[in-house]
C-alpha positions in Angstrom: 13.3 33.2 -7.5 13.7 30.0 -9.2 16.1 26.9 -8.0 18.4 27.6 -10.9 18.8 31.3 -9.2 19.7 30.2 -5.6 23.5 30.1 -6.6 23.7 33.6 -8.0 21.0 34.8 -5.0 24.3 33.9 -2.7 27.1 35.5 -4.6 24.9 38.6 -4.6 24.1 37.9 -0.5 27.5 37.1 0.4 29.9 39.2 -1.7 27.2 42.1 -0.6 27.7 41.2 2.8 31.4 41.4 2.8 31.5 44.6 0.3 28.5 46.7 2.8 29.6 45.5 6.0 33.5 45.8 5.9 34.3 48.0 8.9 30.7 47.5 10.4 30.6 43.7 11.7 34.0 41.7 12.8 36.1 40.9 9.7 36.3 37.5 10.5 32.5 36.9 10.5 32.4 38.4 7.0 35.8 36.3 6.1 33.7 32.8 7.3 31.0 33.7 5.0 31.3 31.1 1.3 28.5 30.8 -1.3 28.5 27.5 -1.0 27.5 27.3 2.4 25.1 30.1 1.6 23.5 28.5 -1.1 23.3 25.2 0.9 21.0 26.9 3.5 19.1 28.6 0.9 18.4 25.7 -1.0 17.2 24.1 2.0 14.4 26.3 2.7 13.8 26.8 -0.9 12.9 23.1 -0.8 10.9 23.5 2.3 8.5 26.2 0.6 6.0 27.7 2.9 5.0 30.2 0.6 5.3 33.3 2.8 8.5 34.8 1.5 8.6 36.0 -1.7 11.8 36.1 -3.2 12.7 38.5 -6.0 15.7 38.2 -8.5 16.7 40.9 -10.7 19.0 39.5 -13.6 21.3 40.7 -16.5 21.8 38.2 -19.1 21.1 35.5 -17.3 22.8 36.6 -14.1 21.4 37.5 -11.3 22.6 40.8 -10.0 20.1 41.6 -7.6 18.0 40.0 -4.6 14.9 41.0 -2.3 12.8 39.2 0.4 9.7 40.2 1.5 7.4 38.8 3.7 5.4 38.7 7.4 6.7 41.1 9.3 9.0 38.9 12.4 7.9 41.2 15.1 6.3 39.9 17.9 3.6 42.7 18.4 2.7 43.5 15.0 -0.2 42.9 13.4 -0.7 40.7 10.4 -0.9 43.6 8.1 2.6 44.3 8.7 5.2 43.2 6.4 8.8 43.2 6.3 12.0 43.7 4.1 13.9 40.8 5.0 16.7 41.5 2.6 17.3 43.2 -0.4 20.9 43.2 -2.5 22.7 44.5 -5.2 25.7 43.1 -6.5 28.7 45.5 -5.1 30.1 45.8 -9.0 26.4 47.2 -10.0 25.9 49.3 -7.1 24.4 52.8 -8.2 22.7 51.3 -11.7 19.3 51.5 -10.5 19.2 47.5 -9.8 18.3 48.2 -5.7 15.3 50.7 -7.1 14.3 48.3 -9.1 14.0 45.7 -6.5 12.1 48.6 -4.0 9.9 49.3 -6.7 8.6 45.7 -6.9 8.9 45.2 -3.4 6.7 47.8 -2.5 4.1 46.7 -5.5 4.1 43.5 -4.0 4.0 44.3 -0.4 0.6 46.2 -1.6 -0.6 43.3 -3.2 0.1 40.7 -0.7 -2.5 43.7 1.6 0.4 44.9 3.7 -0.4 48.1 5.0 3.1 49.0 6.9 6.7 47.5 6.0 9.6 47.8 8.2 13.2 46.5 7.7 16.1 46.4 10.1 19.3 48.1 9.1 23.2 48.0 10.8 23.0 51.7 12.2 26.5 52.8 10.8 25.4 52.0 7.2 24.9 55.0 6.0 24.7 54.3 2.2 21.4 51.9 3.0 20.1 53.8 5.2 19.7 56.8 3.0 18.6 54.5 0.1 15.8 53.8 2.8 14.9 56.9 3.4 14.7 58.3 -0.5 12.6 55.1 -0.9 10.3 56.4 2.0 11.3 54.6 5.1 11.7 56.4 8.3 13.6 55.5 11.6 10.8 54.3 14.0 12.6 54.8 17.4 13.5 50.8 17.6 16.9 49.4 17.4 18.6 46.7 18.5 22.0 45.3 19.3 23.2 42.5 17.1 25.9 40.3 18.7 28.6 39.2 16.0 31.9 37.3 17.3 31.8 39.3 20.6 30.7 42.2 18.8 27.8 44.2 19.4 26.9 45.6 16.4 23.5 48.1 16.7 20.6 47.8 14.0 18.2 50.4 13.7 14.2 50.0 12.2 12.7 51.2 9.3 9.3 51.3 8.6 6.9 53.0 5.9 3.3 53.1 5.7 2.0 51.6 2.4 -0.6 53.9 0.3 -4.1 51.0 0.0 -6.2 51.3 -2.7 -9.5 53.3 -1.9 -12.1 50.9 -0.9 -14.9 50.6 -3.7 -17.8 53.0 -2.6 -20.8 51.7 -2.8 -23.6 52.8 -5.4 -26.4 52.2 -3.5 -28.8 54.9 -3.2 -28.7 57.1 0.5 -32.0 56.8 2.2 -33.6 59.8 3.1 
């Protein structure tokens, strides 16, 4: 993701968020959400860097009409070699073009290359659609969920995870002793 992108980053975020989640989380949350607010907060910790999320943009044209985040996974008892999903977005008028596989596809190349061996994701429970594109990309349910408190709402999130395939280690040429 580039600074030019962060604009498009949060149409795709927010108008995903109120297309996905309509019936799932309060109307009124999804109602408060605006670009520009997104893209204010985005900007921000674009300008902070750090360097450990990696965002990707997937653009028509010029316009970007898909987002992922990867990055550390947030858990408290994971290990370092666990990386996390943090988002990942496709524009609700190009939903079904192959834009979301896309984004998986380099997710999961970059996951591998950043040495994750294990990704996991959160996911609202009653999304159905996601949660099947999750599970034809390989994720499984894990057995942890939890509840998500929106406007007086609790609204339960379910985990995902997927062990990632590692390269095989270089063997070693050296002659066996006898």
């Amino acid at each position: 993701m580039r600074e030019e992108d962060i604009h498009g980053v949060s149409t795709v975020r927010v108008k995903g968020w109120q297309a996905a989640y309509a019936g799932m989380v309060p109307q009124d949350h999804l109602d408060a959400l605006t670009v520009t607010e997104d893209a204010r907060r985005r900007r921000d910790m674009f300008e902070r860097g750090g360097g450990t999320v990696l965002n990707l943009v997937a653009e028509e044209n010029g316009t970007v009409v898909g987002w992922a985040a990867l990055g550390p996974s947030r858990e408290d008892d994971r290990r370092p070699q666990d990386g996390e999903l943090l988002a990942l977005y496709a524009a609700p008028d190009r939903l079904g073009t192959g834009i979301g596989k896309a984004l998986m596809r380099q997710t999961l190349v970059a996951a591998q290359e950043r040495s994750f061996h294990r990704l996991i994701l959160w996911v609202l429970a009653a999304n159905t659609r996601a949660r099947r594109f999750y599970e034809h990309a390989g994720f499984q349910p894990d057995g942890a969920s939890t509840d998500w408190p929106v406007n007086g709402v609790v609204v339960p999130e379910v985990r995902y995870g997927k062990d990632l395939a590692q390269p095989n280690p270089t063997l070693s040429r050296r002659p066996i002793a006898d």
